[in-house]
N, C-alpha and C positions, 0 to 999 in steps of 0.2 A: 338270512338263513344261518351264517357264520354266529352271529350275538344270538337267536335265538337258541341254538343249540350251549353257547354258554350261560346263556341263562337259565338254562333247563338244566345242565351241572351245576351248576352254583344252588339250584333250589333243592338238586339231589343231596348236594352234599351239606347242604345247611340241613337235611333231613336225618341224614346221617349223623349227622355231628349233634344232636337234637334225640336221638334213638339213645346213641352211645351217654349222654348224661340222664338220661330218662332209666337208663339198666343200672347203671351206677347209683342211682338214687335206691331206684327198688333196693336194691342188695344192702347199701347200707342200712334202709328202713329193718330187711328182713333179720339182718345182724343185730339189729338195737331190740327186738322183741326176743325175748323171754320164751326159754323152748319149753318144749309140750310138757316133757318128762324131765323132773326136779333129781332123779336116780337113771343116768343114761346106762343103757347095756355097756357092757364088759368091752362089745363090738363096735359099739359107736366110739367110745374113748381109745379104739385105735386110728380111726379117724381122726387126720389133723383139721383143727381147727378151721383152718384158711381152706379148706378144701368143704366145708359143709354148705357153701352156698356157690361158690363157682365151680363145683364141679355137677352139682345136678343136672337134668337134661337137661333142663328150660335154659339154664346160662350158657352151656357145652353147644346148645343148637343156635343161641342168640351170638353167641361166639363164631362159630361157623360162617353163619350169615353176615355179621359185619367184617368179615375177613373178606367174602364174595364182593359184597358190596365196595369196600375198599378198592380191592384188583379192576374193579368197571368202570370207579370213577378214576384210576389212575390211567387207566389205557383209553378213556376217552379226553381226558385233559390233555394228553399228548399227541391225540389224534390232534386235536384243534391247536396245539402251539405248532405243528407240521402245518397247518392249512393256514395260519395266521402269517405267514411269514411271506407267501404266493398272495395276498390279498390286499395289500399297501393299507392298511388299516392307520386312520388317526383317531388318538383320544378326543372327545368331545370336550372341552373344557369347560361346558356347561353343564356339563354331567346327567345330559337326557338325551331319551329317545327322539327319533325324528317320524314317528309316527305322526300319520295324519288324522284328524278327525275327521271321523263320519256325523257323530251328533251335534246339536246347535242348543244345549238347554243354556235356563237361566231361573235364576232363584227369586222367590217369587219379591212381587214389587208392592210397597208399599204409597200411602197418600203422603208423606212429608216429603220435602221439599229442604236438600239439601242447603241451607241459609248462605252458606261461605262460600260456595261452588261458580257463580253466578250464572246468569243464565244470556247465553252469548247467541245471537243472532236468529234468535225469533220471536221477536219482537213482533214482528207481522203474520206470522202464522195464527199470533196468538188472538192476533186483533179477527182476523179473517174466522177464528173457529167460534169467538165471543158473539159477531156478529150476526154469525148464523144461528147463535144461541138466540140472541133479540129477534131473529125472523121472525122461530119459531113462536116467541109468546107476541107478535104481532098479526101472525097470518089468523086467516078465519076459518082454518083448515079444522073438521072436527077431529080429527086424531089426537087425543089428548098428550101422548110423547112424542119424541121424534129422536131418530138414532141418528147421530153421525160417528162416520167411521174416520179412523185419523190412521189414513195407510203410510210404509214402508219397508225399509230392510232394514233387518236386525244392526242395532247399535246407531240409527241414525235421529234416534231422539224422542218416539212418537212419543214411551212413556212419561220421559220428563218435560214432556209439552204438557200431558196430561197434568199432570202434579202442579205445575204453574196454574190453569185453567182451575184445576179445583180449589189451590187453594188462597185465590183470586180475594181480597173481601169483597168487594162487589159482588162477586158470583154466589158467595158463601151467602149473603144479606138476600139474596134473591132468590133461595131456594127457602123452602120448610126443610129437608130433608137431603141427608148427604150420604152417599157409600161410595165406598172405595173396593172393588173384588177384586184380587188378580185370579185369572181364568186357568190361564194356562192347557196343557194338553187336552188332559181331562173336562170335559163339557157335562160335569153331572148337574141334572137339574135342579133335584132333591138338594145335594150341598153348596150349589148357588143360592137357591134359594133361601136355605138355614144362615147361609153368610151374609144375603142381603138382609133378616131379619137381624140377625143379630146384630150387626153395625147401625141400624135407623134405628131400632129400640131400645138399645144396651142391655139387653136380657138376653138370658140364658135360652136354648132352643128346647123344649120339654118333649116336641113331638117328634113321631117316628115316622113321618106321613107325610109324604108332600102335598093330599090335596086340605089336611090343616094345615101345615103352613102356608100355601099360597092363600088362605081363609083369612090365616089372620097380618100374614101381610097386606092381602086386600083393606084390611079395615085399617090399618094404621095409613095406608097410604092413600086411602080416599079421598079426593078434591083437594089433596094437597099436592103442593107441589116439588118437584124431588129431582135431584142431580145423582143419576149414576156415572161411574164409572167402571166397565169394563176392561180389564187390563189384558192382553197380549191373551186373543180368542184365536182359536185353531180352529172351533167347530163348523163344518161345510153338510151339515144336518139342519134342513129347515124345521123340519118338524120338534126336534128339541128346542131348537129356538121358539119356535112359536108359543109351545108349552111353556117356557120361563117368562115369556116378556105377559103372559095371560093378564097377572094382578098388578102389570103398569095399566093399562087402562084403563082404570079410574082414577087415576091423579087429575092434579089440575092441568088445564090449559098452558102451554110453556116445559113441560116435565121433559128432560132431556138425559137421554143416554150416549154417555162416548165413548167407542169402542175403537181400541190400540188393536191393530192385526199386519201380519205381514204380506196377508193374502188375499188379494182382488176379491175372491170368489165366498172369502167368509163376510168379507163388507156387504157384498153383495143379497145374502139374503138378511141380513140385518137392519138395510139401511132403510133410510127413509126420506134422505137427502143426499145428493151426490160425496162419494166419495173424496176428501180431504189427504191428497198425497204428496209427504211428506219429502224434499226431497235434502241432500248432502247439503255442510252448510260449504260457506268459501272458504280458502285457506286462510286469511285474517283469521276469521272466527275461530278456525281449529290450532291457530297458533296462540291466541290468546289461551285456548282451553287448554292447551299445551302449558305453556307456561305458569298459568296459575296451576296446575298443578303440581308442575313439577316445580316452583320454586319460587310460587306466591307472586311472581309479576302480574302485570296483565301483557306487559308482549314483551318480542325481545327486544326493542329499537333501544334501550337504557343497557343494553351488555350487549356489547357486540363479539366478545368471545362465542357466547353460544347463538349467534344469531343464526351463521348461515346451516351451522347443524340444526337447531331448532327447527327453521321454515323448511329445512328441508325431511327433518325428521313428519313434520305437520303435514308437507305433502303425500308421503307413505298412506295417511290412514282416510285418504279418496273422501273426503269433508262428512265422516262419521265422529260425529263427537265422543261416543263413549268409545272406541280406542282411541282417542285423542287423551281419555279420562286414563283409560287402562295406562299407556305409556308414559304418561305423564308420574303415578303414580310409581312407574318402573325407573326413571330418572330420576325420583327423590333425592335416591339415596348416590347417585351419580354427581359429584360437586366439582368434577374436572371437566371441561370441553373437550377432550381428546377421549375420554368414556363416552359419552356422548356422540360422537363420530364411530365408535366401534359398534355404539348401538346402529347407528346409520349403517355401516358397513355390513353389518349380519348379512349372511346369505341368505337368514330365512325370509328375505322378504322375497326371493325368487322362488319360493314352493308355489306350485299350485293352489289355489285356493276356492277351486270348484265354485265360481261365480258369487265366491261370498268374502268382499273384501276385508272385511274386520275379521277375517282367521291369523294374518299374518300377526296383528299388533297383536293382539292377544294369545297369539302361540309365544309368541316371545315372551309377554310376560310372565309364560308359564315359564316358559325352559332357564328366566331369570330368577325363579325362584330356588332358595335352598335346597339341597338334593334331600336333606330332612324332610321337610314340607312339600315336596315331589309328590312323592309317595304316598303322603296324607291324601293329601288332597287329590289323585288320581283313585285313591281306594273309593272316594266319593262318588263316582261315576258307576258303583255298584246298585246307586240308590236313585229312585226314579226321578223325574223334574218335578219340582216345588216341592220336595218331598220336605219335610220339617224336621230336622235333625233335632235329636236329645245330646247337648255336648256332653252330658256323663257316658252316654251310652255307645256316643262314636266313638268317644278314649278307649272306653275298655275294649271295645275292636280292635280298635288301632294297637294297643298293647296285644292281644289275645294273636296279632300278625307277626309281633316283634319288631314292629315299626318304630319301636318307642324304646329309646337306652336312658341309664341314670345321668343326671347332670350335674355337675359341681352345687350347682345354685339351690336344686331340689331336691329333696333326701325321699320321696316319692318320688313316684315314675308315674303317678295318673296326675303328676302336679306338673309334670315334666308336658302333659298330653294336654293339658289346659291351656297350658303358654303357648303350646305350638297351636292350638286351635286357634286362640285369642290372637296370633300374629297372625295366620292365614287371614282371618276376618279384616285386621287391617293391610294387609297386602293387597289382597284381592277386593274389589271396591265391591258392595250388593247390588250392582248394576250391570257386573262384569259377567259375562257369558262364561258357562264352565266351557273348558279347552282341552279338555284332558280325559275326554271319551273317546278315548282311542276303540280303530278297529279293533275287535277281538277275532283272534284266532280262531280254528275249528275248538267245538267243546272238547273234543278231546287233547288236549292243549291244555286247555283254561285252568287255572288254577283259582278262581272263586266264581264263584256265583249264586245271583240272589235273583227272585220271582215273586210277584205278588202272589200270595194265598190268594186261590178261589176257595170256594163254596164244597166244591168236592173235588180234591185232587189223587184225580186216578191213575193206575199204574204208565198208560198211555205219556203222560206226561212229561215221566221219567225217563222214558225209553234212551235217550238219548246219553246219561246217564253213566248209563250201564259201562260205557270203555272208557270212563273218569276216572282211573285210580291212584291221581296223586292232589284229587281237589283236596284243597284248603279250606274252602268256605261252602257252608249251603247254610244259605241265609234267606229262607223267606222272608215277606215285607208285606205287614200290614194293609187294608185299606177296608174305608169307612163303609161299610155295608150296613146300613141301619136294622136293616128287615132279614138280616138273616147272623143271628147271632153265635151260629156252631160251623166250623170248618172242618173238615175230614179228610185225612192225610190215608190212601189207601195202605195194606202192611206191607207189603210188599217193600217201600223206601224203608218201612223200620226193622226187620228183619231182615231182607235180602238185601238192598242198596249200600244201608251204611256202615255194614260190616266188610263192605269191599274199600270202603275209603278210608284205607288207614292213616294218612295223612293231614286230617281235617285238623285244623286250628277253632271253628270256628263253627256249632251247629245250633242253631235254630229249628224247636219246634213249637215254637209260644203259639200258642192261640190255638192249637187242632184238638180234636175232641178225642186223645189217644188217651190208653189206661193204663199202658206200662211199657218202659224200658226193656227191651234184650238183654239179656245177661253180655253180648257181645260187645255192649257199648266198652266196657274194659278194655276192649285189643285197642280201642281208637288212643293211645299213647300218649300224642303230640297234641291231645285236645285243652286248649286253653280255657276256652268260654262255652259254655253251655247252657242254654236256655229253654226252658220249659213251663216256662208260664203261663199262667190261664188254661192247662191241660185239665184232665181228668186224672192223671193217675195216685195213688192212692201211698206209693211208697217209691224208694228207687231199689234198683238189683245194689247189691253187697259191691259188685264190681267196678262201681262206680269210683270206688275208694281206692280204687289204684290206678284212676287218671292224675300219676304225681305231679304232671303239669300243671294240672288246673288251675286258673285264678278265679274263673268268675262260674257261680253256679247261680241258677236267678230259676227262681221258684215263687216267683211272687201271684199271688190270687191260686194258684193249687188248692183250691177250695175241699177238695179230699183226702188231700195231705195227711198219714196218720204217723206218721215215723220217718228219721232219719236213719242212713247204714249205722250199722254198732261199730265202724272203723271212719267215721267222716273225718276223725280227726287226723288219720295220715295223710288228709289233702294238705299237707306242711307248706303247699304253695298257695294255697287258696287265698285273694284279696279282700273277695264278694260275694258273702252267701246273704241273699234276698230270701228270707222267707214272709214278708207281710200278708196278708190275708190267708192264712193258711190258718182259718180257726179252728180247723179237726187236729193241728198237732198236737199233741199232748205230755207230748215225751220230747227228752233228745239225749243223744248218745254222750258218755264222757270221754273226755282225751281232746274236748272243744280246744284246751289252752294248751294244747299244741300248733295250734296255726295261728305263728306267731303273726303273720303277715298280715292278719284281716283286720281289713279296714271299715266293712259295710259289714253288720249284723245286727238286722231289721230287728231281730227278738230272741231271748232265750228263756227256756220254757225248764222249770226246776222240777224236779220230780225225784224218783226215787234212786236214778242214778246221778243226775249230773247235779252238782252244786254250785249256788253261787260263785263260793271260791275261785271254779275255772276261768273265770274273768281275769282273772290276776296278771295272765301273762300275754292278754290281750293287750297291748297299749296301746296300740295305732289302732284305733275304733277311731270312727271320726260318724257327722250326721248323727242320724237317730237312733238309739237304742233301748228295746221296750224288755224289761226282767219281768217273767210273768212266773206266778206260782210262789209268792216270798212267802206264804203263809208253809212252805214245806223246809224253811231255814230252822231249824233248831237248834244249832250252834252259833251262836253270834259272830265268834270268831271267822267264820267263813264271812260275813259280808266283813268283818275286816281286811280279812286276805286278799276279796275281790280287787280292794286298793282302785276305786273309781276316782278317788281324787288325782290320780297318775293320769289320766286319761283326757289330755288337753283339748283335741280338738273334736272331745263329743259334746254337739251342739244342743241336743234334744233325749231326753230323759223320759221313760214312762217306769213307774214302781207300778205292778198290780200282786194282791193280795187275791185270794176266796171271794168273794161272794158269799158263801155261805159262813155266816157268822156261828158255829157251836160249840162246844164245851174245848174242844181238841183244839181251840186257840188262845196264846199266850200272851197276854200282852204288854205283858213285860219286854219278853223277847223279840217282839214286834217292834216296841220301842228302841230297843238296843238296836236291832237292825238297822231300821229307816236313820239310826243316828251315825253308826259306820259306816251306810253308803252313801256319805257326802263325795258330791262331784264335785270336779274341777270347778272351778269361778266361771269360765269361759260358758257356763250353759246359758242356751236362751230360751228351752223350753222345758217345763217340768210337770208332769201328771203322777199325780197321785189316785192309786183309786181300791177301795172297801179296806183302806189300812184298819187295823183293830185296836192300836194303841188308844192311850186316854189324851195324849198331847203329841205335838209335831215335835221333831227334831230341832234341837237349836240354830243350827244353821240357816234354817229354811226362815230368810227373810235378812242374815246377814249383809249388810250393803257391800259388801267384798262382791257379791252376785250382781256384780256392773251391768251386765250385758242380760239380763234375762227378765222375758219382757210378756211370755204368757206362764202362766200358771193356773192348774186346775186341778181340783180337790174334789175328788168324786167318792160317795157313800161310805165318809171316814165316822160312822155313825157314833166311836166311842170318843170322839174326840168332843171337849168340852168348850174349847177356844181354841180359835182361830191366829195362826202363828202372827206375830210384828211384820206385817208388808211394809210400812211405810218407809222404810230405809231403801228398798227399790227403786231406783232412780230411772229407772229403765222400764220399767213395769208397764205393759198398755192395756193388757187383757186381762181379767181374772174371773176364773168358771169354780162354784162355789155348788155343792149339791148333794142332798142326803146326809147332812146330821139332825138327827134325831133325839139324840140325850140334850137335854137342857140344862 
């Protein structure tokens, strides 16, 4: 109760401290802009200076309030240094919580088969499931499959029995046909299905239909014969069962399904052969696995320093191999035996562990991890089991949290989020159970949260909502609905709900069928990332341009997209503005090369206000970047200024020109353009497309262009020859299309 309430100060006053640079900013911004009237009255030049923006209401009352705000959180910090002192408190020198978990996921599993790991004491499991495979193409039973289920408890191996068995060569030679599915939670029929097509045929899925797909799964798998693998099934629904296993039979004679579960009762209606359960190996075995992981032996008897910690560490993890895996992998980096003994010594092996003994090994290996990487990888438990993370788009979360600071090493901070990703993944093994779903508190408590998008999400929903007012995240989450392509968010969350959350770091409305922003989205302050993708709406409110937090704005596929605000560019924080698919923009505002910051900008669209030249002060562009509308450049000079050759780590390049070839173009000055926006060397893609000049740019084709490796020249109709490629070294693609003059 004592840490909960400082935690709840510490997020206040990181709120605060977050408010008070966010007003400081405004005011600066409002100071740098140019007043209305060029001839102020007589009455305003009695007016000092310093007094024309802190003294108006807005700052007089935001002043007020962080005065209030201040006095609350001093008089509650003090409450608790009184109560801390009654309550024999020690610092955790592990620097976490000792929350327990409630949840048991794990990230989904693949068919390889770890090579270096080796595989320690199932030898005869293995023989005993092979076996039963040879029954089955022996018996004269007409059931052309046969399901055996490979039971146990989580972490005690079933998977990586599986993975041995599959990928057996003998077994391999003795099938036609091989898949590997991991199941998990979810038991959809339809995306079982499309998964089992797509792994036996290596094609793309075109249908939206499960009874064409089970059609043409049928025919590929007719009187053939075919090794599934079912990975870690929950589903205790016969009838869906029944529905998926339809277009196994017609395989051949022998056709085998093996199904990984933890639960009697889901073998149970699957099977077809008694139940295969799996049990703990012996401690030999879990000390071997011990050791090669933690320090490439195969046991300890060759070092007797860590022997009797080792086997006794081996004994902790009750002969479950994969925390045998997990601890092993937590010892690496432990080269003393006296480290080793303190792991032994942890209290946490005396927690409770609600009849599931691989929580302790793998609570510890959380609570050994970095308090950096804590937090990362606890935000993950926002996102459902086998969910499939985008690691661009976890970072920018994880930034948009302030999870993420600069580091010597990195002069980015999503470069800073990459390395921390890329080390979690080797920390944490993909075998390893997440541990870090912790209880959540009442909602209103909670400071994030995320819900799968239905189909129609009605005010009902939200109810709960309503006495949220210092969330940080609403982050809806995706899922594959084939047959129902529109989501609908009722208005009620967009006008009433999230004009109560002034706190949100973090909002998600990508995918619902909404047509426009609240002018209130402006009061949300503290909002970092904002997404609104695959929406309907057509513009955003003006207000939007005084979210000075912001990093990340993602408008990608806004298919009705006709304009940016005429102030985008005082998002001076901005990293990421996505606008790809947005082919109704047409326009976009100027004062772009004010936001120095951005690194992702999908496209910029030339017209009558912004030019070229705004590039200039862009120089951390990195990925792709598409200039559309160059046939509106008519000072060359401007794609000088743009200065693209500064611009190192942009990977991918599109030039687009008109379309419409008439009188109104120059092609001279087309020439001269396409020849001052020479890019960095570092590119490795470049489109070109309805250029008007008569010849390419000299550059284009220079062997200094090491790395650039497609290129595509589309309906450059006045061009007469085709630039020197052959100095390209690198070169693997080339799309060639619509010239016309001879």
């Amino acid at each position: 109760m004592w840490l909960q309430r400082l935690q709840d100060l510490a997020y206040d006053l990181d709120d605060l401290l977050d408010g008070l640079a966010t007003e400081a900013l405004r005011r600066e911004l409002m100071m740098a802009q140019p007043t209305q009237a060029s001839n102020p009255s007589m009455f305003r030049k009695l007016i000092p200076a310093c007094c024309s923006t802190n003294c108006s209401p807005r700052a007089v009352q935001f002043d007020f309030n962080i005065s209030s705000e201040i006095n609350n959180i001093t008089e509650r910090l003090e409450d608790l240094l009184k109560q801390k002192s009654g309550l024999n408190l020690m610092s955790d020198h592990l620097g976490g919580t000792r929350s327990r978990r409630t949840g048991d996921d794990r990230p989904p599993s693949t068919s390889l088969v770890d090579e270096y790991s080796g595989f320690y004491g199932r030898g005869k499991d293995k023989q005993a499931i092979l076996a039963q495979m040879c029954l089955g193409c022996e018996s004269g039973s007409d059931r052309r499959f046969r399901v055996i289920p490979i039971v146990g408890m989580g972490g005690v191996g079933k998977t990586t029995l599986a993975q041995q068995i599959y990928n057996d060569e003998e077994v391999k030679n003795s099938f036609d046909l091989n898949a590997w599915i991991c199941v998990s939670d979810e038991f959809d029929e339809f995306a079982i299905t499309e998964r089992i097509y797509k792994a036996i045929s290596s094609e793309r899925c075109e249908f939206k239909d499960l009874n064409m797909v089970q059609v043409k799964l049928r025919e590929i798998i007719s009187n053939k014969k075919f090794l599934l693998i079912l990975d870690d099934v929950w589903n205790e629904n016969y009838g869906k069962w029944d529905v998926l296993s339809r277009p196994f039979q017609v395989g051949a004679p022998g056709s085998t399904v093996i199904v990984t579960t933890r639960n009697v009762s889901v073998a149970s209606i699957m099977r077809s052969v008694p139940d295969y359960h799996l049990e703990q190996l012996e401690n030999e075995e879990i000390c071997s696995i011990l050791a090669h992981h933690a320090r490439g032996w195969q046991n300890f008897d060759a070092h007797p320093d860590f022997k009797e910690a080792g086997e006794a560490i081996a004994k902790k993890c009750k002969g479950l191999p994969l925390a045998a895996k997990s601890l092993g992998g937590l010892l690496r980096t432990k080269k003393n035996p006296n480290e080793w003994k303190d792991v032994l010594d942890s209290k946490i092996w005396d927690l409770p562990t609600e009849n599931n003994d691989i929580l302790p090994a793998l609570r510890l290996s959380y609570q050994h991890l970095p308090s950096h990487l804590k937090r990362l990888f606890a935000y993950c438990s926002l996102f459902p089991k086998d969910y499939e993370f985008d690691k661009h788009d976890l970072v920018l979360l994880w930034m948009a949290e302030g999870f993420l600071r600069p580091s010597e090493t990195h002069n980015e901070i999503e470069d800073v989020g990459f390395q921390c990703f890329d080390e979690l993944l080797s920390r944490l093994e993909d075998e390893a159970e997440s541990n870090v779903q912790h209880r959540r508190d009442s909602l209103l408590k909670a400071r994030h949260s995320s819900f799968i998008r239905h189909e129609y999400d009605g005010s009902q929903r939200f109810e709960a909502f309503s006495g949220v007012r210092k969330l940080r995240t609403f982050l809806p989450l995706p899922v594959k609905t084939p047959t129902w392509p529109y989501f609908y968010l009722t208005n009620q969350v967009i006008y009433d709900l999230l004009p109560q959350l002034h706190f949100l770091r973090v909002l998600s409305l990508s995918g619902y069928k909404i047509l426009q922003l609240p002018n209130s989205i402006g009061n949300l302050k503290h909002l970092r990332y904002l997404n609104v993708s695959s929406t309907q709406i057509d513009r955003l409110p003006e207000t939007v341009t005084e979210l000075y937090n912001l990093q990340t704005l993602l408008l990608r596929d806004c298919e009705r997209l006709t304009k940016l605000p005429a102030n985008t560019g005082n998002l001076i924080n901005l990293r990421h503005l996505d606008i790809a698919g947005t082919e109704e923009l047409q326009e976009m505002p100027v004062g772009l090369c004010k936001m120095a910051s951005l690194q992702t900008l999908s496209k910029i669209v030339l017209g009558r206000g912004l030019k070229v030249n705004e590039l200039r002060g862009l120089s951390n562009l990195r990925g792709a970047l598409s200039i559309i509308g160059l046939h509106n450049v008519m000072d060359a000079q401007d794609a000088r200024e743009a200065n693209l050759a500064c611009k190192q780590v942009l990977e991918e390049l599109e030039m687009v020109w008109s379309s419409d070839f008439d009188d109104s173009r120059n092609e001279m000055i087309e020439k001269e353009v396409i020849e001052l926006l020479k890019p960095f060397t570092n590119l490795r893609k470049l489109e070109v497309k309805h250029y008007g000049g008569v010849e390419f740019p000299s550059w284009l084709g220079d062997p200094s262009f090491s790395q650039l490796a497609h290129i595509s020249l589309s309906d450059c109709r006045n061009c007469t020859s085709l630039p020197s490629l052959g100095r390209l070294t690198s070169l693997k693609k080339l799309h060639i299309s619509g010239f016309r003059r001879s």
